[in-house]
N, C-alpha and C positions, 0 to 999 in steps of 0.2 A: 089707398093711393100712397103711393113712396111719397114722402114730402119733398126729399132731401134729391129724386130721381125728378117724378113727375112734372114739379113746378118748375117755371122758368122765371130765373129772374127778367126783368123790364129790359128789352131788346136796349144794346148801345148804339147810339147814334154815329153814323160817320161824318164829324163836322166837316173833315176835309170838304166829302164828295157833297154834303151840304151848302156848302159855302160858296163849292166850286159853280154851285145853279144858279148863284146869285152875281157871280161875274168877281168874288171874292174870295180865293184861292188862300185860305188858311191851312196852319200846322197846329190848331189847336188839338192839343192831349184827349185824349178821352176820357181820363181819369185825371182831375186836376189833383197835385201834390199838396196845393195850397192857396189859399186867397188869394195873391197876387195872381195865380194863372187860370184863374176865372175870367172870363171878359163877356160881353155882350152878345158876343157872335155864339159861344158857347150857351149862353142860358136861350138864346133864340130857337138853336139846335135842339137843345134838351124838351123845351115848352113847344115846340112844334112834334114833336115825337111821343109827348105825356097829352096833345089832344088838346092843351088850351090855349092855343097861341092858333089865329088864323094865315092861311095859305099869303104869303107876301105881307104879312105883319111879322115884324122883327124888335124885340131891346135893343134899344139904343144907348143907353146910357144904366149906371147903379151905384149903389151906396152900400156899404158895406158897414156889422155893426158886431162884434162879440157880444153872445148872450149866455147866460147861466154862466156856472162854477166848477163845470167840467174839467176834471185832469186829464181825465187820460183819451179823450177827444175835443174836439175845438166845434163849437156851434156857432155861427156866423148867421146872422139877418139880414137878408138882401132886401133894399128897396130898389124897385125897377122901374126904367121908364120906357115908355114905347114908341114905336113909328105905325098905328092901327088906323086903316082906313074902315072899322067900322066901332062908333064910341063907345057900344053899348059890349063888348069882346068880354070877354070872361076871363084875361088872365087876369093871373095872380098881380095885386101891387106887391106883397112883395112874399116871398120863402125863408126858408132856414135851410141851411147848410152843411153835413157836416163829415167833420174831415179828421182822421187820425191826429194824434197830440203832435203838437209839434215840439214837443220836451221828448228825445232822445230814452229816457229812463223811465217816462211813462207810457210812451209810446210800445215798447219792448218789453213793459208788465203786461199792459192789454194782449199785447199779440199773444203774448206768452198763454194769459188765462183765455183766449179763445172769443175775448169780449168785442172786438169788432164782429169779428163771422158771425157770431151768435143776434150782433144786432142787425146786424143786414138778413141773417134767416127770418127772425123778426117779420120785419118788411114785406116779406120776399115770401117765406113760406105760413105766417100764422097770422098776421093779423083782419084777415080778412074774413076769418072762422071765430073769432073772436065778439063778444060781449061786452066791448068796449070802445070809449070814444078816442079814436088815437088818430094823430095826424095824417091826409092820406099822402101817398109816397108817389112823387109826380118823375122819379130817376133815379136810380141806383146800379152807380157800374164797380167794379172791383176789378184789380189789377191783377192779372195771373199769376205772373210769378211776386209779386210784394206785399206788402200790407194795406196798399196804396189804397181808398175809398171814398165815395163820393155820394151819399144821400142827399136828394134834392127835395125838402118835404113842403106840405102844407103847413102857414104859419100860425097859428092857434092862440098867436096874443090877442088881446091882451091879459090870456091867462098869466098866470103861474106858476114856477115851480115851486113846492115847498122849499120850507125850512126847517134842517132838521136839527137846527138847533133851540130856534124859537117855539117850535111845536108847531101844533096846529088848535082850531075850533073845534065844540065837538061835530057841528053840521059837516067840515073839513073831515074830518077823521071816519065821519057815518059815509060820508060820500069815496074816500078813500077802501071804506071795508067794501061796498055797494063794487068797485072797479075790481077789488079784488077778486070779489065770487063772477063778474064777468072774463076775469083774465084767466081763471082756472078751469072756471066748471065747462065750457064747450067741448073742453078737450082730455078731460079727466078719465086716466085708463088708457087714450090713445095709444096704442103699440106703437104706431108711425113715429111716438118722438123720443121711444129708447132708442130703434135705432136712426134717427138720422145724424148727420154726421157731426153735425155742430153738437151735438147732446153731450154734455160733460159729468153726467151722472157720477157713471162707474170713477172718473177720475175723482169727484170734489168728495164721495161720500166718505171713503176711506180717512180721508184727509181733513173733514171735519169730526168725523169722529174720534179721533187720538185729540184736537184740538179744543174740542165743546168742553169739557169742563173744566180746565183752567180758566175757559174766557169766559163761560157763565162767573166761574165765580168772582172772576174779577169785576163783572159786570154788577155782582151782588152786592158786593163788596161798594162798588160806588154809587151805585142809587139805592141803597136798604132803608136810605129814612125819607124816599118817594112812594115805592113800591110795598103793599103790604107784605107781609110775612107769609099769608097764604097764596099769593102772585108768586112769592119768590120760589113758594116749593114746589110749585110745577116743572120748574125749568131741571132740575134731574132728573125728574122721572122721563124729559124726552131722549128718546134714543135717536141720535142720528143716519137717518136711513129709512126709518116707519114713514109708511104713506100716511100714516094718521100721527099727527104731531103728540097728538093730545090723548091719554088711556083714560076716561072717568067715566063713573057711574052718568047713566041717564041724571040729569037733572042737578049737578055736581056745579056746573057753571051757572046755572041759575040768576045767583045774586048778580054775577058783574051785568056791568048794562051795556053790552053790548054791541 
């Protein structure tokens, strides 16, 4: 299956012609540019068309909340209130939201490296193949001709995001390695994701490869009285582009713990 052909991202709602059934004839966006052009009527739209919002149950009211330390997109926490004639309903209290930077300079890097499309392919074409716990995606529409986007997800607090300055535990880092072999191995070999369209392969490899060993060594250079001396020697021997990061003997990696 085409990834990048066959899937269909999550149908757009016509709030308009939604609104228009309710006896309230709005011009809300289908792709809001930003927080302020979110309203009630819009996430009713959305939650009635994502299946958990019921027939004549509508948001009424919401709160709005910046979460994480994202540059170059904006995550937004919706609390939501409702008008539900039945108490026991299953929407969301509340989502997360998110929406291109709204800093000009960073917004125009992401486009540039392909980093919105690629997170909405995300969504849209892989993580439902996937090996991993990720939030489920209740809307996602994208502006034709802009950079313009709108992920409506499940909210997943009161996790965490790491910190990648303070580290992490080793449980943290076990459970980290554990997501990672669910985020790879499903789909490891896949032909489907050299080419679909979002795939930025051919473009990054080139380009990390003229740049990997300056920035290893600079990296060596700064944490050499962290990381042992036989950690450090691995990082030349990889070449940018092997599907296998790592060339050793059977049994080579043994010591570290894993």
């Amino acid at each position: 299956m085409r990834m990048d052909q066959d899937r269909r991202p999550p149908k757009e709602v016509s709030y308009r012609e939604f609104s228009a059934t309710k006896g309230q004839a709005m011009s809300t966006s289908l792709v809001p540019r930003s927080v302020e052009e979110v309203t009630p009527e819009w996430f009713t739209g959305v939650l009635l068309e994502a299946g958990v919002l019921g027939p004549g149950d509508s948001v009424t009211a919401l709160q709005h909340k910046r979460i994480g330390n994202g540059l170059v997109g904006e995550s937004i926490r919706f609390d939501l209130t409702y008008d539900s004639s039945d108490p026991n309903a299953a929407a969301p209290a509340s989502v997360v939201c998110k929406f291109p930077s709204s800093d000009p300079t960073f917004r125009a890097a992401a486009t540039g490296e392909h980093i919105y499309v690629r997170e909405n392919a995300f969504y849209r074409d892989l993580a439902s193949s996937l090996g991993i716990r990720s939030p489920k995606c209740l809307h996602l529409a994208e502006h034709d001709s802009t950079d313009d986007f709108v992920l409506v997800l499940e909210d997943l607090g009161p996790a965490e995001a790491g910190d990648q300055v303070i580290g992490c535990n080793l449980a943290q880092a076990e459970a980290a390695m554990d997501a990672a072999a669910g985020l790879h191995a499903p789909m490891w070999g896949n032909a489907d994701l050299e080419s679909a369209t979002w795939n930025v392969r051919s473009a990054w490899v080139p380009r990390i490869a003229r740049t990997y060993a300056e920035l290893f060594s600079q990296y060596a250079d700064a944490f050499s009285s962290r990381v042992s001396d036989d950690d450090l020697a691995i990082g030349p021997r990889i070449r940018p582009g092997d599907r296998a990061v790592v060339h050793q003997p059977a049994g080579a990696l043994d010591r570290h713990s894993w």
